[in-house]
C-alpha positions, 0 to 999 in steps of 0.5 A: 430478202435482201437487194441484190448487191452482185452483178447488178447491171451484168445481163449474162456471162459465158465460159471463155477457152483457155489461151491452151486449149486455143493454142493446143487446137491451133499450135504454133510450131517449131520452125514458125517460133523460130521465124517470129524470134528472129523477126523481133530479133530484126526489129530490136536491132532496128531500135537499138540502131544496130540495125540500118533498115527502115522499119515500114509497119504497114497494112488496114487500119482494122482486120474484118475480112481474113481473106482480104486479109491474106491477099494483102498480107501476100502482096506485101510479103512479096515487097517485104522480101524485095527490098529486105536490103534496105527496109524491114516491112512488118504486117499491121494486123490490128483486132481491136478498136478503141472506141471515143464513144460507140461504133464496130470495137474489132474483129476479136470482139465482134467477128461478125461484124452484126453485134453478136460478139462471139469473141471465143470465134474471133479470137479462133480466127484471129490466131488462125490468121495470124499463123497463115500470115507467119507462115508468109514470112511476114511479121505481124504487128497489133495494138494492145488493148484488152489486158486478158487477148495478148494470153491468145495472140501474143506468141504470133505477134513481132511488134505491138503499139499501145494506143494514145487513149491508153498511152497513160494507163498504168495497166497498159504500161505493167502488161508491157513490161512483161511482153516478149516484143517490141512495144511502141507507145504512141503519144496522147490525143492531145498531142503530149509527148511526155506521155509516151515518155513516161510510158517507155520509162514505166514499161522498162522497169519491173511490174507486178499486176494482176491476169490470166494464165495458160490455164485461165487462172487468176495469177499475178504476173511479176515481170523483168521490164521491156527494153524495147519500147520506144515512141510513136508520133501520132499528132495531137489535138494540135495538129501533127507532130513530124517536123523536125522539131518535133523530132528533137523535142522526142528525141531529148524527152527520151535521153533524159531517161537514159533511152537510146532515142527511137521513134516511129512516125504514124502517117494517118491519125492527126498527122495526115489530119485524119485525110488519107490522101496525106499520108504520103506527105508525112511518109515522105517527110519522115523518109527525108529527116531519117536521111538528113541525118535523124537516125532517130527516125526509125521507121513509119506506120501506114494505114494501107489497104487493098482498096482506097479509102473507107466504107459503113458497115451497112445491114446487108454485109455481102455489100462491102467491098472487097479489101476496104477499109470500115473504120479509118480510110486507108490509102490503097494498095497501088500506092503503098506499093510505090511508097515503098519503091520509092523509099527502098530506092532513095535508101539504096537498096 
């Protein structure tokens, strides 16, 4: 007989549902697609500069508890709809983690949180979230990292980041050319903000790749190409990259491909050094070069939580605290809420 060549190192494999049956079992209706069309609507006029609103994307930095993640999305509703004047505040609901090495990779892949990926749960439960989270009039934003998750979740979601680590991929790059929302390419790890560049120029033309319909099938996807991507400022291995020069340096990269400059500036990662505590300085910094004049400065991201800072994952899951944060520390919410007081404020509305 001869040596098996097929599958060498899979231990099994499992029938996954359909993005139908999931979102036939839970639907998305009428008067919700019409909310999330008009939060993406809102959001590509922010990019555009038709729009003067600032765009706060704020919310944990990963989702693993859905009930503290309804009491945060409830609280930030609330700002959402007070200050609506001047900022358009947008839930991040982020699912997956891309990992350097090992560690938790999200609430999709492993709900449970204890290594027994049931990821046809997770993906259950996240869309359910993400209809109650709509259903609050607040607009969801994630980060795209699985190419096969978006056939589930990507009708509820109003804006979407591809991550600095896949930034440079081609597969990322052609899966956002067919999106239906706004998409934000972070700039690499290393800083590089060529590559964030390259990726809004890739993601605005037509594609052809390789995916899953409704159905589950295998097909190949031709898309028309997205115009709403734009850039956004993580820092780097460097250090950060919000100064002003900064700025002028996104700024020029994006009109030399003919791209009305737009950028998002990322409070957390490499621009607070990877502190939590510095995430209002950064918040702070990009609120003052928008009203100096860079209109470029669209808006910011914030890894915000019910809770201040971070806790592991420990054995005994009913130990974690309520609304903290188990992967990246997140600033809590007392002061989110005055971040966003005071910007309104200082932005008049």
């Amino acid at each position: 007989m001869p040596r098996d060549i097929y599958n060498v190192n899979i231990e099994s494999q499992l029938p996954l549902v359909s993005p139908l049956n999931l979102k036939s079992a839970l639907p998305v209706n009428a008067e919700l697609a019409e909310l999330i069309i008009g939060f993406r609507d809102d959001i590509i006029r922010i990019l555009n500069h038709d729009d003067d609103r600032f765009l706060v994307i704020a919310g944990p930095c990963s989702i693993h508890d859905p009930d503290a993640a309804l009491d945060y999305a409830g609280r930030l509703a609330a700002l959402r709809d007070r200050y609506s004047e001047s900022m358009n505040v947008v839930m991040r609901v982020y699912f997956e983690k891309p990992r350097t090495s090992l560690g938790w990779r999200g609430f999709i892949v492993d709900p449970y949180l204890d290594g027994s990926y049931n990821i046809q749960e997770g993906l259950k439960e996240a869309r359910r979230l993400l209809i109650e989270i709509g259903k609050m009039g607040l607009p969801a934003g994630t980060e795209v990292l699985d190419p096969i998750i978006p056939q589930y979740i990507a009708d509820l979601i109003s804006w979407s980041a591809i991550g600095a680590r896949t930034t440079e991929s081609q597969t990322h790059r052609e899966i956002s050319s067919g999106l239906s929302m706004p998409v934000g390419f972070k700039n690499g790890t290393d800083g590089d903000l060529s590559k964030a560049a390259n990726a809004v120029q890739s993601a605005q033309h037509g594609h052809s790749f390789i995916g899953i319909d409704q159905d589950g099938r295998t097909c190949i996807f031709k898309t028309h190409g997205n115009r709403s991507g734009h850039i956004i400022m993580r820092g780097g291995s460097g250090g950060p990259n919000y100064y002003e020069e900064d700025i002028e340096k996104a700024e020029e990269l994006l009109s030399d491909i003919g791209t009305k400059p737009s950028i998002v500036i990322d409070c957390s990662h490499a621009n607070s050094g990877k502190n939590h505590k510095r995430q209002s300085r950064v918040f702070r910094a990009a609120l003052d070069l928008r009203i100096r004049g860079h209109n470029s400065v669209r808006g910011v991201m914030l890894e915000s939580n019910i809770a201040s800072g971070k806790q592991d994952i420990s054995q005994n899951l009913s130990s974690l605290k309520y609304g903290l944060s188990i992967t990246d520390a997140c600033i809590g919410w007392e002061e989110t809420e005055d971040l966003i007081t005071r910007a309104a404020q200082e932005l008049g509305g």
